[in-house]
TORKEFI-316695 format. One record per residue (C-alpha): x, y, z. Coordinates in pm, whole numbers, padded with zeros to 5 digits, always signed. Example, Ala and Ser with C-alpha at 12.3 -4.5 7.8 and 13.67 -1.06 7.14 Angstrom:
BEGIN
+01230-00450+00780
+01367-00106+00714
END
This chain:
BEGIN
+05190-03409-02590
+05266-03530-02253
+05582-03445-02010
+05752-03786-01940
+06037-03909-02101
+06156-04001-02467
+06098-04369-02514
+06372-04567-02679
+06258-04790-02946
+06338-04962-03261
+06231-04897-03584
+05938-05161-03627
+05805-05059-03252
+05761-04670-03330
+05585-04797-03619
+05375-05018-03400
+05355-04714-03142
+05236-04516-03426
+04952-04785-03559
+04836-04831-03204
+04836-04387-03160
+04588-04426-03483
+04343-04624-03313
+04331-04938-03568
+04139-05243-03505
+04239-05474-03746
+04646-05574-03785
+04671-05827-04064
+04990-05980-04264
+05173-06269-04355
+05511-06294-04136
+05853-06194-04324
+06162-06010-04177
+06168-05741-04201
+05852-05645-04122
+05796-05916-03857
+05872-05652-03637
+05597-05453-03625
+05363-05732-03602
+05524-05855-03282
+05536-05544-03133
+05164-05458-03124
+05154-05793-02982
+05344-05680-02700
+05171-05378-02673
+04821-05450-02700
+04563-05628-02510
+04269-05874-02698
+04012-05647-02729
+04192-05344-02851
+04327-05478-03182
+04256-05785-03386
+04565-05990-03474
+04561-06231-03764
+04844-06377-03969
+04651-06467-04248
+04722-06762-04521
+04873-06474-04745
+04938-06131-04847
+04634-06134-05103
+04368-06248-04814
+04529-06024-04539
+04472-05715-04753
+04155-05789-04871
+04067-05835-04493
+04216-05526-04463
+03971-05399-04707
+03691-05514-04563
+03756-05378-04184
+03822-05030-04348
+03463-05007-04544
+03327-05149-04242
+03447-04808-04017
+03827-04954-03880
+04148-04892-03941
+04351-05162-04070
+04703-05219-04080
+04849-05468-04296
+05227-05624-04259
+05460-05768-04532
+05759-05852-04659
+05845-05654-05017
+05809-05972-05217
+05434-06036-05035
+05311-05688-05196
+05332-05953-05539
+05092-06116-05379
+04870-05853-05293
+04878-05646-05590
+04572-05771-05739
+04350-05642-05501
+04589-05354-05406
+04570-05185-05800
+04146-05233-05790
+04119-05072-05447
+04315-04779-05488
+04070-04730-05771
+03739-04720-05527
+03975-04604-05223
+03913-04682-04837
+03664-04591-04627
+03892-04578-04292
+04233-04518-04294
+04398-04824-04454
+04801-04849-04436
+05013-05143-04548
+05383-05146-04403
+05590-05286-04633
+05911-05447-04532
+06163-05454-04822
+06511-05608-04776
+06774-05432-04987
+07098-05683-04957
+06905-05972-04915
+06987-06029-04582
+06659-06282-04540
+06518-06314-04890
+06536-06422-05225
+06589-06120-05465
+06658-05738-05329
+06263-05590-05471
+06224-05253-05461
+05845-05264-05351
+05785-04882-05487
+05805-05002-05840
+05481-05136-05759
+05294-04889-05554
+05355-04661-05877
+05226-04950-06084
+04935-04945-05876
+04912-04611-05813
+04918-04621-05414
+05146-04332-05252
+05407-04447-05076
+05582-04333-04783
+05920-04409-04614
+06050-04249-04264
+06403-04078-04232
+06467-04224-03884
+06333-04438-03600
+06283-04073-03419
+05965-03976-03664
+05883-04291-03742
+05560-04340-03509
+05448-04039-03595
+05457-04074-03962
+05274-04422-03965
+04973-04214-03779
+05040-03946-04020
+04986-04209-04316
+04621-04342-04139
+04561-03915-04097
+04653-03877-04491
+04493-04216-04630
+04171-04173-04429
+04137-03770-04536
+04189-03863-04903
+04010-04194-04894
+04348-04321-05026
+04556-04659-04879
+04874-04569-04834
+05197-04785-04843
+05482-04712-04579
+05785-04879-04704
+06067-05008-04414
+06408-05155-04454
+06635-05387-04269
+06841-05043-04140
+06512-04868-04025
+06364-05204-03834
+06696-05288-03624
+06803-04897-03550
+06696-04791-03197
+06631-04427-03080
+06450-04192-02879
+06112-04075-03023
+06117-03748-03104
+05780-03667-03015
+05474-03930-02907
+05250-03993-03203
+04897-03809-03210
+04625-03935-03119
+04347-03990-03385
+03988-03915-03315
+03786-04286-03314
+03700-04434-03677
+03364-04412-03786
+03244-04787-03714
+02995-04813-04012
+02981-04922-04349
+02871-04610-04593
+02626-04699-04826
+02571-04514-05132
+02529-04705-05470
+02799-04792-05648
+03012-04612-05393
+03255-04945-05353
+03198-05081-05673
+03489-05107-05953
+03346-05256-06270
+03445-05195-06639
+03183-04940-06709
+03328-04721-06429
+03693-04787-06455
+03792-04407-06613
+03606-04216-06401
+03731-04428-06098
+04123-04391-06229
+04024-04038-06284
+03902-03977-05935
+04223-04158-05845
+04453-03905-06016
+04260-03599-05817
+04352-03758-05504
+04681-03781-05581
+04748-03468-05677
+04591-03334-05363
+04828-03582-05163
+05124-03501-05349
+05023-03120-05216
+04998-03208-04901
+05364-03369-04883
+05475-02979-04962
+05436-02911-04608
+05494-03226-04455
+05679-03220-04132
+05855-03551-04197
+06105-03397-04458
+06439-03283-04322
+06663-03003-04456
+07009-02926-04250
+07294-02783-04395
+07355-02574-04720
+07553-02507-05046
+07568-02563-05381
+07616-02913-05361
+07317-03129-05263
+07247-03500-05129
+06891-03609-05147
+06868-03908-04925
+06484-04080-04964
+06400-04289-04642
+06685-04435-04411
+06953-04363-04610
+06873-04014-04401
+07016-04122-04097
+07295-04295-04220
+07439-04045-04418
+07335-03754-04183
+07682-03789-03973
+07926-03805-04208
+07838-03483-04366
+07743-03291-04026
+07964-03007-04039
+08036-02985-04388
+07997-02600-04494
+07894-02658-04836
+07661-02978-04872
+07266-02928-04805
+07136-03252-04661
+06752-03328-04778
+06583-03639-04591
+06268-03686-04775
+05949-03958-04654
+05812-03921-05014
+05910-04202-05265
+05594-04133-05465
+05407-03886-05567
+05723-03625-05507
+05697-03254-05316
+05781-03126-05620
+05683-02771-05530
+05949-02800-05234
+06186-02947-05454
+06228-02752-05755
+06325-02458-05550
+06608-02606-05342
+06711-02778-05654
+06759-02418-05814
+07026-02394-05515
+07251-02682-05626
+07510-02756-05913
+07518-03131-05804
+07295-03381-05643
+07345-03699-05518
+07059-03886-05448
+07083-04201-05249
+06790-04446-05115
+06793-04825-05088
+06653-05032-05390
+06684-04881-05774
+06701-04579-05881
+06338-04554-05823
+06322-04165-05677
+06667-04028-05861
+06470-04127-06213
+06173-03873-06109
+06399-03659-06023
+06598-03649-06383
+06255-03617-06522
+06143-03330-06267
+06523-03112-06361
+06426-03182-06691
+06037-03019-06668
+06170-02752-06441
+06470-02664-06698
+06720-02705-06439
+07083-02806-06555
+07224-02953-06237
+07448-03293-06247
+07232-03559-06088
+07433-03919-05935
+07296-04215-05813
+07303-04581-05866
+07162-04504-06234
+07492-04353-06279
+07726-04600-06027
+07819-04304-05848
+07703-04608-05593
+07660-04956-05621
+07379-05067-05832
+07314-05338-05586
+07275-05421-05239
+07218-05202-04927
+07364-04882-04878
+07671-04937-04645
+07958-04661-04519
+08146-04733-04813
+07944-04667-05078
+07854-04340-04881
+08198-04222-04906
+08247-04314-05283
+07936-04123-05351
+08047-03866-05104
+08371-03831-05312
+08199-03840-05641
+07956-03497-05543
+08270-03329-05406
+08503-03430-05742
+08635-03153-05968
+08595-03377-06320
+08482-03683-06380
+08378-03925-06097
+08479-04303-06116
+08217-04529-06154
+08142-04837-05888
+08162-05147-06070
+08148-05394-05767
+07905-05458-05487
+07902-05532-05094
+07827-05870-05039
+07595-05846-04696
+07771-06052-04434
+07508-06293-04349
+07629-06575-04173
+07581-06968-04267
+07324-07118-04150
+07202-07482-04048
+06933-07696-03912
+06894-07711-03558
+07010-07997-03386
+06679-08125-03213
+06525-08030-03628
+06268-08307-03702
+06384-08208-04089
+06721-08361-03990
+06565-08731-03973
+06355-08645-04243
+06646-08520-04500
+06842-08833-04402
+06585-09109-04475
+06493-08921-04810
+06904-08935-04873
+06878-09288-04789
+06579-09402-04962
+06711-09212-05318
+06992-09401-05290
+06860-09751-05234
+06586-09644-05510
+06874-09558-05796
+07118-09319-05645
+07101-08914-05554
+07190-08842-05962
+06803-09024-06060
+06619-08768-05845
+06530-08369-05836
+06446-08174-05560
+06261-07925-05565
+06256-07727-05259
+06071-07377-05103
+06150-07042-04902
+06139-07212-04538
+06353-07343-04266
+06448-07647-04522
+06691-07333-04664
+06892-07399-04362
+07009-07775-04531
+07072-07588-04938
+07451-07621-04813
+07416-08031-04762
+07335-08002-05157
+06999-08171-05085
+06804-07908-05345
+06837-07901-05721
+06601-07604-05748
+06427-07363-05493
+06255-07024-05628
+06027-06845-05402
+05755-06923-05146
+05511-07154-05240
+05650-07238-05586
+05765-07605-05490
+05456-07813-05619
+05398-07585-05929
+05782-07600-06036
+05760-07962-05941
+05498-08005-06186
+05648-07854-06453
+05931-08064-06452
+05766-08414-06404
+05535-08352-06722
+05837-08280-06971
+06170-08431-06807
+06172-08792-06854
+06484-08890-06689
+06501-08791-06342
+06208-08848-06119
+06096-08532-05913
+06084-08428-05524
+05875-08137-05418
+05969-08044-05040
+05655-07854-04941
+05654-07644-04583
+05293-07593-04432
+05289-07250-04422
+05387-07252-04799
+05082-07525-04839
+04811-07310-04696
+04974-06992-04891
+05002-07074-05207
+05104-07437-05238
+04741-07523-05246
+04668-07356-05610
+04838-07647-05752
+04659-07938-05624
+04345-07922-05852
+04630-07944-06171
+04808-08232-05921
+04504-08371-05882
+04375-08392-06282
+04727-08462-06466
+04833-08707-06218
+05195-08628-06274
+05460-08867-06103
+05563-08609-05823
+05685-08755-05514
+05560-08443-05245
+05707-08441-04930
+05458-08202-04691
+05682-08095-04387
+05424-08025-04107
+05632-07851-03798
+05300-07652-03706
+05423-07324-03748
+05584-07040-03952
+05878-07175-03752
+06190-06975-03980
+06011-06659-03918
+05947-06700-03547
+05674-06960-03494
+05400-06712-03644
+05106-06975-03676
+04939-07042-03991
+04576-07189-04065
+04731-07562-03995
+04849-07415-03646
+04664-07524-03337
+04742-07117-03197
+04657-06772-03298
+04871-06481-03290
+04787-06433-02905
+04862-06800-02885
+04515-06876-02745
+04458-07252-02880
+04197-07277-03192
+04134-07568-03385
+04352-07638-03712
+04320-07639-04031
+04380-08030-04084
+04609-08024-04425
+04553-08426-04540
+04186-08261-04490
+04222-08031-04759
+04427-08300-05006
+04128-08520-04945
+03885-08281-05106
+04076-08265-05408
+04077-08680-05430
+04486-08680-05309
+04511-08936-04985
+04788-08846-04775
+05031-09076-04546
+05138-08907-04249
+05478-09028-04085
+05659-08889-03792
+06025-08863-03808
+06075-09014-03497
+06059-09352-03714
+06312-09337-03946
+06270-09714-04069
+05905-09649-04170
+06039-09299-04263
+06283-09432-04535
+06022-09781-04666
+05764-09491-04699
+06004-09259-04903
+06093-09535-05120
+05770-09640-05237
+05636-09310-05298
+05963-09269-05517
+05860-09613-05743
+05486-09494-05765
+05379-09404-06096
+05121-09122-06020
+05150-08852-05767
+05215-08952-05380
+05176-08717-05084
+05370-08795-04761
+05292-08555-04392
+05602-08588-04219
+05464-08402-03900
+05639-08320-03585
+05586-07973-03410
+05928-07760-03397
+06074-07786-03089
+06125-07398-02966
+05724-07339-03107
+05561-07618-02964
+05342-07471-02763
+05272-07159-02916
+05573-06902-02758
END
């Protein structure tokens, strides 16, 4: 503890704070709001030297890096978006089998109301699927200290642990409560012991069994956990799991005969601090952003307990089923815990207000778009052709009607393929970013390179993770410091797989559209670079 002032943060900073009071040495991630954050702020915070920053080609290599530093003695952070923990889950539902060595945490940025991505996952379905506990702070206030707390608990009970962040949590500023603790230093070896880090079939049930100890001695260590908070009493209850916490917290302060629980726990539960304050209530209404993910344990723990109380949630539409948790839903589930009889369901959702958005004027996809427009018609008109587009800053020209189909990141080429081996009347366009190439893009080039499918790919080369913030990739002549490195030359990597690559510059558009066009009449695959760095990451800032 020290005597100066509270520090006013956001959300994704105390969480940074918090990492940095832990003493990690290894930050890893791929970049996605809204977990960017966190990322950028032990940037800011750092100096080379005290923490390694790497934004790797994906979620699956960043946490198996992560894996690594922590059997090798040092804490290691990893940073993602909710729909990068798909990624990662491979090696996520081994590990938790064998467990860390160091304290290993993985902030997890999930994105109720899809403000910035394409579907609303709840990323604790998948911690439970592979059995990693998973944490979620009330408020910005605790939030530094509970990401230390997570390296404490991982690193005690050899456990990774997932702390789980939303939009609301990331973008609300206050005072920290209290500074983080310190951690004593991490260990700095690798333990040896034979078959210590080994997960194989012929160990598999005593590993998940070892598993299941360890989470029943976390689950009794969240009894007394500081980061719950209880104001308020009554016989009517809200449980609010993570953020919701702090948004809820002032319309019910003053209210005589509502308890108020904000719990960090979205799995395994404090069910030894639950059951009795449950005992308390006649009605519960249990809100957190995402499904009903915590209210369904908690049906199932009234129902082991033999408690009758009324439970409501978004199982229920006593809120919205969908989107983020807004003021309005509060007060319809506010009114449906304080109604006599019946409560009235929610049938509709919030619609986030996310603004339109476009290409930048100086955008070198702007030429680029046009002279593909342009050579499709002169080549048999727009109706001949599908796009197929990615999760990028080519999202900012969906309203121009360019794209027939986009999915998720790095599912361009592979969709792409699908369609140009079974539909025989429209030739197909796959729009492929570079960050998307070098993380996950790149698994469909051997099948490219073997069926020979007519795909016309388009490989948009701006040298950077440019709609996240210019976060560089393998291709990217910059690390995360931006100190300069060589890049990862993509026609490079095409070559090894027997694909030759034209690179253009959309500062032609003449040779820009003649190129287009013959790629569009070839009969077998063609791969076109249209490079040009973006203009606000050019030189790595």
């Amino acid at each position: 503890m020290n005597d100066s002032p509270p520090q006013t943060v956001r959300g994704d900073e105390a969480l940074a704070l918090g990492a940095l009071a832990a003493g990690i040495g290894l930050a890893v991630g791929y970049p996605g709001a809204p977990a960017t954050g966190i990322f950028e702020a032990l940037a800011r915070l750092s100096v080379p030297g005290q923490v390694t920053l790497e934004w790797a080609a994906n979620e699956k290599v960043a946490i198996e890096m992560a894996i690594g530093a922590s059997l090798a003695g040092t804490r290691a952070l990893v940073i993602v978006k909710g729909v990068g923990l798909n990624i990662a889950l491979d090696p996520l539902a081994t590990m938790s089998y064998a467990g860390c060595h160091t304290g290993l945490v993985i902030a997890v940025g999930d994105d109720p109301g899809g403000w910035s991505s394409q579907n609303e996952q709840d990323s604790r379905w998948l911690a439970r699927l592979a059995e990693v506990p998973i944490v979620e702070a009330t408020e910005t206030a605790s939030a530094a200290a509970l990401m230390a707390q997570a390296f404490a608990w991982s690193e005690g009970l050899y456990t990774p642990v997932i702390l789980r962040l939303t939009r609301g949590l990331a973008q609300e500023r206050a005072a920290l409560r209290e500074p983080p603790w310190q951690l004593p230093p991490a260990l700095g070896r690798f333990l040896r012991k034979e078959d210590r880090w080994m997960v194989y079939p012929r160990v598999v049930v005593r590993r998940r069994h070892s598993l299941h100890r360890r989470l029943r001695s976390f689950a009794q260590a969240l009894v007394s956990s500081p980061y719950d908070a209880l104001c308020g009493a009554g016989d009517l209850g809200i449980l609010a799991a993570g953020h919701p916490f702090s948004k809820v917290r002032r319309l019910v302060e003053g209210n005589g005969n509502i308890s108020l629980l904000g719990m960090a726990s979205a799995w395994p539960l404090p069910e030894e601090r639950l059951i009795p304050w449950m005992r308390t209530l006649r009605r519960l209404l249990i809100l957190e952003e995402g499904g009903p993910f915590v209210e369904e344990q908690i049906r199932a723990l009234a129902q082991r307990a033999g408690l009758s109380l009324e439970i409501l949630g978004r199982a229920n539409r006593a809120i919205p089923e969908e989107g983020e948790i807004v003021e309005e839903d509060l007060r319809r589930g506010l009114m449906a815990l304080t109604a006599e009889g019946p409560f009235e369901r929610v049938n509709t959702c919030t619609e986030p207000p996310i603004p339109p958005s476009s290409l930048c004027e100086d955008c070198p996809y702007r030429p680029t778009f046009e002279a593909l427009r342009a050579a499709m018609e002169r080549q048999g008109g727009r109706e001949r052709y599908l796009v197929v587009g990615e999760t990028g800053c080519m999202v900012r020209a969906i309203p121009t009607g360019l794209f027939d189909v986009k999915y998720s990141l790095g599912s361009a080429l592979g969709i792409a393929l699908g369609l140009a081996l079974y539909e025989r009347h429209h030739r197909v366009i796959a729009l492929v970013g570079d960050s998307c190439f070098f993380h996950s893009e790149v698994n469909a080039l051997p099948t490219l390179a073997q069926c020979r499918a007519p795909v016309a790919i388009l490989l948009l080369d701006n040298g950077s993770t440019a709609q996240t913030g210019g976060q560089p990739h393998p291709g990217t002549p910059y690390d995360a410091r931006h100190s300069p490195r060589a890049p990862v030359e993509i026609e490079r990597v095409l070559a090894a797989y027997g694909l030759e690559a034209e690179v253009l510059s959309p500062r032609n558009p003449s040779a820009l559209q003649a190129a287009f066009e013959a790629a569009l009449g070839a009969e077998g695959p063609r791969v076109l670079i249209v490079r040009e760095p973006c203009p606000r990451y050019r030189q790595g800032g």
